[in-house]
Backbone as CSV, one residue per row, in Angstrom:
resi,resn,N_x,N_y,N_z,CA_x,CA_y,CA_z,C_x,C_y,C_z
1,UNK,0.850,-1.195,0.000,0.000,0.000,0.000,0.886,1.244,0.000
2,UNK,0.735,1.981,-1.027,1.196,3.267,-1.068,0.852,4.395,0.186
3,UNK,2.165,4.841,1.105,2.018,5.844,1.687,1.876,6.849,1.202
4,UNK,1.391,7.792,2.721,0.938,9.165,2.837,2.139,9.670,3.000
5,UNK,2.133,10.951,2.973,3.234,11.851,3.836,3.116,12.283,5.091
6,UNK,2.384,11.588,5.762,1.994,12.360,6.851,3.267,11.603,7.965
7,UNK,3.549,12.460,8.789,4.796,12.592,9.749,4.427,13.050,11.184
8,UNK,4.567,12.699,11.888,4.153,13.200,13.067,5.593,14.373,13.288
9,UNK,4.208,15.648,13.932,5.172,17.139,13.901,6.203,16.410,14.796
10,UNK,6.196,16.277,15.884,7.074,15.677,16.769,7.113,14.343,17.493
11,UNK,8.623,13.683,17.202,8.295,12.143,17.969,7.992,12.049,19.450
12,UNK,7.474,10.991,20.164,7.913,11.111,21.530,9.309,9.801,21.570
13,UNK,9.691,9.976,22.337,10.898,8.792,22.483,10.263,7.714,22.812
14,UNK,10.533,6.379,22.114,9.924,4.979,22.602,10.750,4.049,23.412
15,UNK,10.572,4.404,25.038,10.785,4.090,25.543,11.284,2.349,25.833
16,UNK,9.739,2.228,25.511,10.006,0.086,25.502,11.083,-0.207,24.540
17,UNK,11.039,0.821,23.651,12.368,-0.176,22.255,13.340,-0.115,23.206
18,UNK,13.582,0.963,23.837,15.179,1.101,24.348,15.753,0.070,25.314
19,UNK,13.904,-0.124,25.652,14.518,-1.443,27.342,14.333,-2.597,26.690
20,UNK,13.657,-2.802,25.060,14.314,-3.993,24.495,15.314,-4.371,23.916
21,UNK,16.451,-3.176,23.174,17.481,-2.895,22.597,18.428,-3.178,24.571
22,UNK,17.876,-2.889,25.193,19.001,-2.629,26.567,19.176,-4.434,26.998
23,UNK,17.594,-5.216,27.086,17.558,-6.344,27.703,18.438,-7.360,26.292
24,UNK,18.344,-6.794,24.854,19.044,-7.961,24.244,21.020,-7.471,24.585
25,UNK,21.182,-6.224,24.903,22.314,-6.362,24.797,22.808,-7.204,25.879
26,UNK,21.976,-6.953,27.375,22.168,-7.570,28.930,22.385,-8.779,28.454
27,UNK,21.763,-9.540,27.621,21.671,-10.776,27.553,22.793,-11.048,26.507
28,UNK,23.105,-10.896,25.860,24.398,-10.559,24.871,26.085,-10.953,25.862
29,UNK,25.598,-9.747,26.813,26.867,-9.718,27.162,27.300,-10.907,28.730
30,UNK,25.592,-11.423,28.630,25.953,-12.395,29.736,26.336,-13.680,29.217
31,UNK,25.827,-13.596,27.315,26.143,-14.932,26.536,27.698,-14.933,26.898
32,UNK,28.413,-13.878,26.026,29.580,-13.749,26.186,30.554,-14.301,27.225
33,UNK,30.268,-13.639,28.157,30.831,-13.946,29.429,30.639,-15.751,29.580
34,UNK,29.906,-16.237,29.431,29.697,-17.900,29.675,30.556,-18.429,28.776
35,UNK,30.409,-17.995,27.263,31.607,-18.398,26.249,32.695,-18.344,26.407
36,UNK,33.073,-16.999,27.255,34.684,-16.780,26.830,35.304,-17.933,28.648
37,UNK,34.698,-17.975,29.647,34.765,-19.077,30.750,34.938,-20.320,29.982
38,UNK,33.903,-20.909,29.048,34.083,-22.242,28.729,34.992,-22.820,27.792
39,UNK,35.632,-21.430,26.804,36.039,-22.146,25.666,37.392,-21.248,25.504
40,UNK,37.969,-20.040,26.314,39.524,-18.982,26.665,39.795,-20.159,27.541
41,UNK,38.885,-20.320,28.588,39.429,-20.330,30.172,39.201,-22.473,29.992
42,UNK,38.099,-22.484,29.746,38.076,-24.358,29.809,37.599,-24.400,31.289
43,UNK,37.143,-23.419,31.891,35.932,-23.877,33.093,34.493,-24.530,32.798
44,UNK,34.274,-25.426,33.404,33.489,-26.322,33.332,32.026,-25.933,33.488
45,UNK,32.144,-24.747,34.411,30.673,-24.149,34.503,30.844,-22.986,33.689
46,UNK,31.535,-22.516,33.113,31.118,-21.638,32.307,30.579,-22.806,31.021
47,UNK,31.209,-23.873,30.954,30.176,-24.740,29.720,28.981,-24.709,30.048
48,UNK,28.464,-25.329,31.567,27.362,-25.652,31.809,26.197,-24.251,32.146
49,UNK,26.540,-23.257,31.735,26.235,-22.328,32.044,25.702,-21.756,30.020
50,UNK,27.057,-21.878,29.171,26.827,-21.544,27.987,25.572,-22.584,27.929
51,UNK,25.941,-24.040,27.767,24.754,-24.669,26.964,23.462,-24.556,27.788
52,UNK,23.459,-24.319,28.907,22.074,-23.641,29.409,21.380,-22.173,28.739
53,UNK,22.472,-21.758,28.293,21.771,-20.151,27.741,21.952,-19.882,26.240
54,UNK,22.705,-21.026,25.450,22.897,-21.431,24.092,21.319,-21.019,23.173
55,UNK,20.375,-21.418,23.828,19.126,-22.224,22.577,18.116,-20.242,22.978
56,UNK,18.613,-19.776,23.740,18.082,-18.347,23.717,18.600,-17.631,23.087
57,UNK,19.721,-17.692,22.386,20.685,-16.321,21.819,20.301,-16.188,20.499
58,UNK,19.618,-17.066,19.004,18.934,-16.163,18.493,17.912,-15.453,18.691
59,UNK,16.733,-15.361,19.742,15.774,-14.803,20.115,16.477,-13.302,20.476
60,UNK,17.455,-13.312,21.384,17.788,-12.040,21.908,18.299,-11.208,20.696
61,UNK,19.280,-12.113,19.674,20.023,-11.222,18.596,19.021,-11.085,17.754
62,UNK,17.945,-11.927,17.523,16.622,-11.600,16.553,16.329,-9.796,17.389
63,UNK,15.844,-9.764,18.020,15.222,-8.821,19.186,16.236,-8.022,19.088
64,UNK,17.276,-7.565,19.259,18.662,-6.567,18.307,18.143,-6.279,17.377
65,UNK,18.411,-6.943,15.795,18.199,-6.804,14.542,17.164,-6.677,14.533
66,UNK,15.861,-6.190,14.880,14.446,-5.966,15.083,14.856,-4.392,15.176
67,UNK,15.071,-4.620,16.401,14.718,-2.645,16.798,15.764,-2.154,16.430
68,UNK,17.110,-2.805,15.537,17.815,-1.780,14.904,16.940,-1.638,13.258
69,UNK,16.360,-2.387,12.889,15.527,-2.227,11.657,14.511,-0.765,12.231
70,UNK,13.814,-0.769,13.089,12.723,-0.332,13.694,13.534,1.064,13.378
71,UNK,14.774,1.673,14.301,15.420,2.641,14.302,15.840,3.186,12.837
72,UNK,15.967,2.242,12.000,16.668,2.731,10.608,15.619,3.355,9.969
73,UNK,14.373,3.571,10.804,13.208,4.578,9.880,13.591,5.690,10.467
74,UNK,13.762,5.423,11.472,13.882,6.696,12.507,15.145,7.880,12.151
75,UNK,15.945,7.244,11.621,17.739,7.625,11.269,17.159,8.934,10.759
76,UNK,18.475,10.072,10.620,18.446,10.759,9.276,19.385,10.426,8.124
77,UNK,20.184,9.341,8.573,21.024,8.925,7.945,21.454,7.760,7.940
78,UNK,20.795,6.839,7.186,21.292,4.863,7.839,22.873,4.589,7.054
79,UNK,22.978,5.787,6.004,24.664,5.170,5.447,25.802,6.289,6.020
80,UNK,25.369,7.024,7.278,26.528,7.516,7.651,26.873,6.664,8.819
81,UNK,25.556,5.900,9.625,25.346,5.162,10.889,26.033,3.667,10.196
82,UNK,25.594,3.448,8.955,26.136,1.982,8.667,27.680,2.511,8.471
83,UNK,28.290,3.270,7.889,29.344,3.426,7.445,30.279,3.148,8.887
84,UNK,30.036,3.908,9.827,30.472,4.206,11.072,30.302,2.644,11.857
85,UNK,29.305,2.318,12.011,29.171,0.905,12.712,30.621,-0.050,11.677
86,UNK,30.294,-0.260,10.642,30.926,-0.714,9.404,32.373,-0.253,10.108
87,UNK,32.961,0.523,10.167,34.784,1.180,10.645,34.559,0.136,12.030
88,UNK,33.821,0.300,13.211,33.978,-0.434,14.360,33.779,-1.787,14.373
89,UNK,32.905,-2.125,13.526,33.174,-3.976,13.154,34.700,-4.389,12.589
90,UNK,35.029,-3.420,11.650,36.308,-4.073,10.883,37.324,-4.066,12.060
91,UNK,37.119,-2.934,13.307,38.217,-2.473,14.338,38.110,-4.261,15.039
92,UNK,37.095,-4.330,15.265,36.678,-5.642,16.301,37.319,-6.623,15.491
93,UNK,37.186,-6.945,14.070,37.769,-8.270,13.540,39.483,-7.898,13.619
94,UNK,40.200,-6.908,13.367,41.604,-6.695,13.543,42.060,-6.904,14.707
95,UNK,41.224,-6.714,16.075,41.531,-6.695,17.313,41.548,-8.059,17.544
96,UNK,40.292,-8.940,17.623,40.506,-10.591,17.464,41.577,-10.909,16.878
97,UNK,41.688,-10.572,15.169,43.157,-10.856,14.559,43.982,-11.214,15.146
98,UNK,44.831,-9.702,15.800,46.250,-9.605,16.479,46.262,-10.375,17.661
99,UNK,45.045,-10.021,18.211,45.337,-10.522,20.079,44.425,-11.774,20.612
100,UNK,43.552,-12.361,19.600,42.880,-13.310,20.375,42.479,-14.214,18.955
101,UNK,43.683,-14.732,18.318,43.379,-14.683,16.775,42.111,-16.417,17.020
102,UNK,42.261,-17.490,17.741,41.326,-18.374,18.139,39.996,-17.732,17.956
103,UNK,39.570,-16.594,18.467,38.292,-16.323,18.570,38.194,-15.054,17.924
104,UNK,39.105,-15.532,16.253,38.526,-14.471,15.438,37.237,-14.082,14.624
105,UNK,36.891,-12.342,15.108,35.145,-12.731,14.296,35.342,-11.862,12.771
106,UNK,34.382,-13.012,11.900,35.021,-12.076,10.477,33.279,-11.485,10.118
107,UNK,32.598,-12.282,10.586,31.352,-11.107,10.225,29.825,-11.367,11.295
108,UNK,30.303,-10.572,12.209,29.349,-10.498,13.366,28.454,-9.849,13.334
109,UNK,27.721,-9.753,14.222,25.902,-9.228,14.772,26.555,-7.455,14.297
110,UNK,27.957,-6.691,14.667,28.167,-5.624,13.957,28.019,-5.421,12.806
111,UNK,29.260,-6.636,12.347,29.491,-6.541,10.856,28.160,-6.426,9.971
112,UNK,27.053,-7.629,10.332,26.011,-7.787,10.040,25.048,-6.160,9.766
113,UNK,24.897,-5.353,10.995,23.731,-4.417,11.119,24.501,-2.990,10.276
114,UNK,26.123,-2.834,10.437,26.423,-2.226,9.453,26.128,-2.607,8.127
115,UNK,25.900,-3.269,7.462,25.458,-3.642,5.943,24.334,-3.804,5.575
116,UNK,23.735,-4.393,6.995,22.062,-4.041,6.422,21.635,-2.306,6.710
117,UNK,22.172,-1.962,7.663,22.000,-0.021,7.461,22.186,0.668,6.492
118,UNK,23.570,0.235,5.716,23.900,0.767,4.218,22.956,0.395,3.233
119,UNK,22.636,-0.838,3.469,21.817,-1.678,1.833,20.605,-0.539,2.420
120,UNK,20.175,-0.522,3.582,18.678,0.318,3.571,18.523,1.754,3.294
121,UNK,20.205,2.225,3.823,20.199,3.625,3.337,20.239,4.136,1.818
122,UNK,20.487,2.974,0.658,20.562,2.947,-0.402,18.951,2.576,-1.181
123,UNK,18.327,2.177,-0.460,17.042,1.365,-1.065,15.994,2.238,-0.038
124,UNK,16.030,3.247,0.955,15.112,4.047,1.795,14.603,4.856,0.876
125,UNK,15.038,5.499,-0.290,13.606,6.190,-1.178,12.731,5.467,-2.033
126,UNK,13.277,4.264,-2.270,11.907,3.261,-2.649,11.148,2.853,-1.270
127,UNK,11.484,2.632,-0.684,10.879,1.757,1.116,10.160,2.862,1.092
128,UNK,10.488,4.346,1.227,9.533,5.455,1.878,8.256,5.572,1.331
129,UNK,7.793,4.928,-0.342,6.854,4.947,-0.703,5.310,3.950,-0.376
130,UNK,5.985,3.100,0.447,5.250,1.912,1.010,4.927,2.479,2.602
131,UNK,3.831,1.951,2.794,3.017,2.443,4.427,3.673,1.148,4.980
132,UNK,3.266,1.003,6.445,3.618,-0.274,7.083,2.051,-1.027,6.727
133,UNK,2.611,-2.627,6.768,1.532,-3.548,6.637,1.923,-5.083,6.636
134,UNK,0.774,-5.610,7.516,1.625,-6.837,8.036,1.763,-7.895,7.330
135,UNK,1.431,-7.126,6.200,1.067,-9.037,5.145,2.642,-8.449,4.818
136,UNK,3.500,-7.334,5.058,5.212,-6.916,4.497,5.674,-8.220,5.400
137,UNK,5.470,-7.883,6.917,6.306,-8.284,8.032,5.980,-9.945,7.590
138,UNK,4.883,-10.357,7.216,4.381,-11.816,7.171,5.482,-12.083,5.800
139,UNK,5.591,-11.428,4.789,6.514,-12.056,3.977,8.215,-12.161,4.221
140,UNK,8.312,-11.179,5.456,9.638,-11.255,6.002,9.715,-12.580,6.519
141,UNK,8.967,-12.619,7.210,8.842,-14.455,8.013,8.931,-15.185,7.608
142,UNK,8.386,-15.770,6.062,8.359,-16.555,5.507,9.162,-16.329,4.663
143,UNK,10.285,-15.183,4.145,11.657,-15.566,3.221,12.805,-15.637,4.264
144,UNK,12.421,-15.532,5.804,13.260,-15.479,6.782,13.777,-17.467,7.202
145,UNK,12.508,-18.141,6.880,12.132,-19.635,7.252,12.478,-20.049,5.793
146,UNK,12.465,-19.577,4.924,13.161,-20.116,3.421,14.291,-19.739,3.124
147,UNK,15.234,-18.996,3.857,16.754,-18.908,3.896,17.496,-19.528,4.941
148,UNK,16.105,-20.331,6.340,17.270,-20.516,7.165,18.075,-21.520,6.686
149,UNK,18.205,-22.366,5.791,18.787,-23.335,4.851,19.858,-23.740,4.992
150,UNK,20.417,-22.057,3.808,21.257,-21.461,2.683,22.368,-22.019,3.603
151,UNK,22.727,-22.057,4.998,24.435,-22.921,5.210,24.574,-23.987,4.945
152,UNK,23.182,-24.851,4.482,23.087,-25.995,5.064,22.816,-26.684,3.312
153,UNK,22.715,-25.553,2.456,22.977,-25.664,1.090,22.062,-26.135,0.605
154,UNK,21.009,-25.690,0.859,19.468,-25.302,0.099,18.809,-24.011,0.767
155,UNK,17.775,-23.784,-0.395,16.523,-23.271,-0.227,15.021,-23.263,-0.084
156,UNK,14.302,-22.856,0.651,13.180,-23.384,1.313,12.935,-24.529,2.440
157,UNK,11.869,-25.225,2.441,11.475,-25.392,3.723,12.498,-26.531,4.152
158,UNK,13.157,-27.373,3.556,14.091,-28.715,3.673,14.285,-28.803,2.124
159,UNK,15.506,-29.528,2.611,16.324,-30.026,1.157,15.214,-30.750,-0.322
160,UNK,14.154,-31.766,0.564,13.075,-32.050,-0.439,12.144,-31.002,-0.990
161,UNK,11.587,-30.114,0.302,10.637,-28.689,-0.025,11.557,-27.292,-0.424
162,UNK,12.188,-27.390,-1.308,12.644,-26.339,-1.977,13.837,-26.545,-3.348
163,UNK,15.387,-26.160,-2.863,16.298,-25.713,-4.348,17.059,-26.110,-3.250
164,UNK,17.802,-27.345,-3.944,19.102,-27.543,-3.570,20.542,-26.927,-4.407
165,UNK,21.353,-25.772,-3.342,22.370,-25.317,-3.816,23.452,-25.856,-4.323
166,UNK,24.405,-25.126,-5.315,25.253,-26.008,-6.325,26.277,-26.244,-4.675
167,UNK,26.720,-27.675,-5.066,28.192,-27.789,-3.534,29.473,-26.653,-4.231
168,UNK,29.415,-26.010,-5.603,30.995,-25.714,-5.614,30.561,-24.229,-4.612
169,UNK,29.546,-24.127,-4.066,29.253,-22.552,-3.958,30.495,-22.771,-2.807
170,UNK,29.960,-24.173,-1.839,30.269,-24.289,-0.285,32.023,-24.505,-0.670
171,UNK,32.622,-24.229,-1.460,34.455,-24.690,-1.392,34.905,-23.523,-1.316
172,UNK,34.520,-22.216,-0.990,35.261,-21.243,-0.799,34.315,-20.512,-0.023
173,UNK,35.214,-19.267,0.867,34.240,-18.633,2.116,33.978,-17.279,1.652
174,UNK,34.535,-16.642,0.246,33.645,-15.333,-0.292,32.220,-15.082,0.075
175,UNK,31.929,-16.102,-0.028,30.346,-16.239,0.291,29.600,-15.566,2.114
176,UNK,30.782,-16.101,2.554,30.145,-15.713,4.143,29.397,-15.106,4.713
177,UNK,29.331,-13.741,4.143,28.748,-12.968,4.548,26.947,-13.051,4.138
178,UNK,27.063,-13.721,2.939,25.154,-14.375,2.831,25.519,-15.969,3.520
179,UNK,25.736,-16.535,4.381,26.090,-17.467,4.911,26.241,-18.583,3.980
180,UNK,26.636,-18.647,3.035,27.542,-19.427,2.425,29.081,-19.984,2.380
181,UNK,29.533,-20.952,2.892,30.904,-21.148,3.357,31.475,-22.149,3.537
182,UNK,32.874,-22.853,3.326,33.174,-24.158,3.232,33.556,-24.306,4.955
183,UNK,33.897,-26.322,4.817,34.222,-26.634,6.252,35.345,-26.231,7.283
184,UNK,36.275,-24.687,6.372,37.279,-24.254,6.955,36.823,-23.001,7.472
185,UNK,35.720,-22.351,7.306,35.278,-21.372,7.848,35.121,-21.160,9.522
186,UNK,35.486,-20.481,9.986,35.605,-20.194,11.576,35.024,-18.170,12.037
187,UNK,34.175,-18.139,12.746,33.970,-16.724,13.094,33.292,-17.170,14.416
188,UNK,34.245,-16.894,15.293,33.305,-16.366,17.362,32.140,-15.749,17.145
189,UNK,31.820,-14.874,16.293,30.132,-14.599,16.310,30.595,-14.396,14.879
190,UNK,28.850,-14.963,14.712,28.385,-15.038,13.253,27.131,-14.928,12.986
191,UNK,26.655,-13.850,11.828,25.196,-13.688,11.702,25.326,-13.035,9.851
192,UNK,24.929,-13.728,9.209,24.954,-13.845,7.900,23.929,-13.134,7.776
193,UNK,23.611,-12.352,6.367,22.712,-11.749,5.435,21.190,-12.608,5.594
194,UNK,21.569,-14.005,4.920,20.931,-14.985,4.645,20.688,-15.690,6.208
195,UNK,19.362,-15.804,6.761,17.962,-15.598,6.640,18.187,-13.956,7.131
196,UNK,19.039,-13.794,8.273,18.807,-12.685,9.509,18.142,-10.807,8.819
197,UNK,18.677,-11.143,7.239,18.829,-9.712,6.909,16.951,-9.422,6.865
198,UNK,16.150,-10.364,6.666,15.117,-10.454,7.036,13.867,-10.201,8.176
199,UNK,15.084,-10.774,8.980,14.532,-9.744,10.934,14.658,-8.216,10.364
200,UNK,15.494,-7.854,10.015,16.454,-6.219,10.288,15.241,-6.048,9.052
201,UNK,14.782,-6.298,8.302,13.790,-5.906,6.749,12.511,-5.470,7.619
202,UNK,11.892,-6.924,8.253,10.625,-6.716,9.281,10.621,-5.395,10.193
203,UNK,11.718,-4.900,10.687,11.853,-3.894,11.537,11.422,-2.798,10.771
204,UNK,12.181,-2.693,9.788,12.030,-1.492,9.233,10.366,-1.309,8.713
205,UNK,9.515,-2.071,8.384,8.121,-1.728,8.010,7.055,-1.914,9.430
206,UNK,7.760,-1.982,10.473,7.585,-1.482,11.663,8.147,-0.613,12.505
207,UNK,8.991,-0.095,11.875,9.230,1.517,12.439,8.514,2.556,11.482
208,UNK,7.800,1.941,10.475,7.219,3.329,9.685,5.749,3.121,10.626
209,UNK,5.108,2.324,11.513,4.611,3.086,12.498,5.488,4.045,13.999
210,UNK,6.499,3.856,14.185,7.185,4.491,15.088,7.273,5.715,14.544
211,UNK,7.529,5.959,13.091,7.997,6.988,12.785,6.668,8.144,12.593
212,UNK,5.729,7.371,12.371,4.457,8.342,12.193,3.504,8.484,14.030
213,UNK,4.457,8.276,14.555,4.013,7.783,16.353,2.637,7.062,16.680
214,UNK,2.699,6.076,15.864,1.211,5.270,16.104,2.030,3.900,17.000
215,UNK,2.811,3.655,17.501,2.941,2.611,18.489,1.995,2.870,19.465
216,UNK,1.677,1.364,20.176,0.709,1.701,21.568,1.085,2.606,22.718
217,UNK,0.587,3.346,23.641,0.823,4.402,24.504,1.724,3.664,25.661
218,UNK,1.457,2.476,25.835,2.329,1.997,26.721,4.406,1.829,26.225
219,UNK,4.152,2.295,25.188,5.732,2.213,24.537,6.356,3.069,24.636
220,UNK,5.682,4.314,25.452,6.485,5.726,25.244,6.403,5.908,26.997
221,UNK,5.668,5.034,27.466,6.452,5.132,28.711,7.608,4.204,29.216
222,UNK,8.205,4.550,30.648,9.500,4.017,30.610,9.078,2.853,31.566
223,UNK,9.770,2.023,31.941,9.240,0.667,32.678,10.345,-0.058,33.503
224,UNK,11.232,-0.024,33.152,12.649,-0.313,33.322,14.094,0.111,32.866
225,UNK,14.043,1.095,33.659,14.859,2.878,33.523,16.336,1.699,32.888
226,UNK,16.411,0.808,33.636,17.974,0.475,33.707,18.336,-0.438,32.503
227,UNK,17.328,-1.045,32.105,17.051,-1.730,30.331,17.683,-0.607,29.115
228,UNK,16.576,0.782,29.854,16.670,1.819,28.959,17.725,2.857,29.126
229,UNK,18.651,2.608,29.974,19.774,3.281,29.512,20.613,2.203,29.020
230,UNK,21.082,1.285,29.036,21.762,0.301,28.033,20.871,0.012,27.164
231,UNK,19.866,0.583,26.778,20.146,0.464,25.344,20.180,1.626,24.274
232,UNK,19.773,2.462,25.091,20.642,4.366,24.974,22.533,3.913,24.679
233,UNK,22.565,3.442,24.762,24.229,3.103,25.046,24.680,1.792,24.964
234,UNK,23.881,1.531,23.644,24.037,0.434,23.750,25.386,-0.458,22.815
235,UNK,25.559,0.256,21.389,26.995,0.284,21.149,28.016,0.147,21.940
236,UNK,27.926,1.614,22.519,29.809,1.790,23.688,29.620,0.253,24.358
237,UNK,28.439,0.167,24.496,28.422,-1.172,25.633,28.768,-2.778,24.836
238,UNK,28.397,-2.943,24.082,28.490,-3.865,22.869,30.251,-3.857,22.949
239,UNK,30.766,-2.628,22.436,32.014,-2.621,22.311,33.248,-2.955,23.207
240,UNK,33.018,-2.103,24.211,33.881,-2.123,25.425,34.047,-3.516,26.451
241,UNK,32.345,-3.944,26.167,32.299,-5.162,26.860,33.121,-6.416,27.087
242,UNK,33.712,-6.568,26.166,34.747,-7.957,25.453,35.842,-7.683,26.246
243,UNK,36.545,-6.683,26.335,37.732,-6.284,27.039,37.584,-6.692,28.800
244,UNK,36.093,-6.134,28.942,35.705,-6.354,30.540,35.608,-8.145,30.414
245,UNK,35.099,-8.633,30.031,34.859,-9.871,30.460,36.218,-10.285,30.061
246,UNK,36.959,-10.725,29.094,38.647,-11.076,29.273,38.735,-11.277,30.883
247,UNK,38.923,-9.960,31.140,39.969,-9.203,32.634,38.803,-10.168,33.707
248,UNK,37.582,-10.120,33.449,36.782,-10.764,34.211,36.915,-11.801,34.469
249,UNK,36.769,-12.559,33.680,36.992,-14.165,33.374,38.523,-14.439,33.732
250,UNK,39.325,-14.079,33.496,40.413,-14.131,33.908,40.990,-14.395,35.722
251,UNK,40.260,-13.225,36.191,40.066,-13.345,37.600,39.096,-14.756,38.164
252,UNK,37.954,-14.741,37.251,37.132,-15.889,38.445,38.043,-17.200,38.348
253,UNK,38.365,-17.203,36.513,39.252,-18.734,36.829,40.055,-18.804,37.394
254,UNK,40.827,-17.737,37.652,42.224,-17.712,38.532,41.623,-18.284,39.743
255,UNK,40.205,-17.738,40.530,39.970,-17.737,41.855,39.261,-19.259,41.871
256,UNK,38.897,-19.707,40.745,38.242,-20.861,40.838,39.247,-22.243,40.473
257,UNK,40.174,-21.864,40.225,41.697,-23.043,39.963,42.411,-22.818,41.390
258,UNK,42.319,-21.459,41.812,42.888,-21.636,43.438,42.269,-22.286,44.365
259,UNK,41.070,-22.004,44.237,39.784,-23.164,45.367,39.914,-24.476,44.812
260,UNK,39.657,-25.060,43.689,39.532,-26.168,43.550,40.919,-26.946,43.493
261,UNK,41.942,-26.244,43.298,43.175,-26.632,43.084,43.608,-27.492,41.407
């Protein structure tokens, strides 16, 4: 359906996105922390701790790539924000590189939302002509469930219900970034084009109600102040975080190889 122009004179701030952008990073950075215990350090409860909180972490990074779609209506600029995210992902894969080259990431939940910000900041004056509507978000879902495949080297619903991909695609890792990639491929976080760029698509034809302020009234109030400043801040926090848990993790195993001996 062809949009209006109509704009609301002024936004109010949406509060709930921020304490959902705040609760996926909380949860982000508590994944982290369990990973870098079970698999830097080789503590045993940080395993039993990861595979307890393993089968939640696309929900939370879905719930990321949601309300950063949601926000990219909101932007005045999604290719100066992708460009910029885009410089701090490449910083993060050089930094793994040099100093933690085991748990190098070559195209993460950053790498990822920088490129879908650019592709949208490039394709936002066609998008602006479309209203929001859920039969959009319903076809996100369903090319989202017909790419989750593509690593697994088809398309659609299983290898019988859809297009099985050529194997020479899978002998080289050019591909990676639409999650295409052979059995030498390695990245500590990884979130491909292919299905995910689909969450981040859905967002965006649900922020063109944010942007015209028709969300429900309960979204513009605040609910959980402390959600909503991490996710006000939720980058610096994303970023800085990795360094803290190292130094973190570092200490408990130290303190937990001294107790147990």
């Amino acid at each position: 359906m062809l949009k209006n122009n109509h704009r609301a004179a002024g936004r109010r701030r949406i509060y709930f996105m921020d304490e959902l952008r705040g609760f996926a990073v909380f949860c982000m950075v508590f994944y982290h922390g369990f990973y870098t215990l079970a698999y830097l350090y080789n503590l045993k409860v940080g395993m039993i701790l990861l595979d307890f909180f393993m089968p939640a972490e696309p929900f939370y990074a879905g719930l990321f790539m949601l309300i950063s779609g949601v926000s990219s209506d909101l932007s005045h600029s999604n290719l100066a924000r992708g460009f910029k995210l885009l410089g701090v992902s490449l910083a993060i894969t050089a930094a793994t590189y040099f100093f933690v080259p085991d748990e190098l990431i070559v195209f993460g939940i950053l790498h990822f939302l920088s490129v879908c910000m650019i592709l949208y900041g490039l394709l936002k004056p066609l998008a602006d002509r479309f209203d929001f509507s859920w039969a959009a978000v319903a076809v996100c879902a369903l090319l989202f469930v017909c790419t989750m495949g593509i690593s697994r080297g088809y398309l659609g619903f299983s290898p019988q219900l859809g297009m099985v991909l050529p194997s020479s695609l899978y002998k080289t890792n050019r591909l990676a970034p639409l999650g295409i990639y052979s059995e030498s491929f390695r990245s500590a976080d990884y979130f491909p084009l292919f299905p995910w760029m689909f969450v981040f698509a859905a967002g965006t034809f649900l922020g063109k109600l944010a942007a015209q302020d028709r969300f429900p009234a309960f979204m513009y109030r605040s609910h959980v102040p402390f959600f909503s400043w991490l996710g006000r801040y939720a980058l610096i926090i994303y970023v800085v975080h990795q360094p803290v848990i190292y130094g973190v993790c570092y200490a408990v195993s130290a303190v937990v190889r001294l107790v147990c001996g």
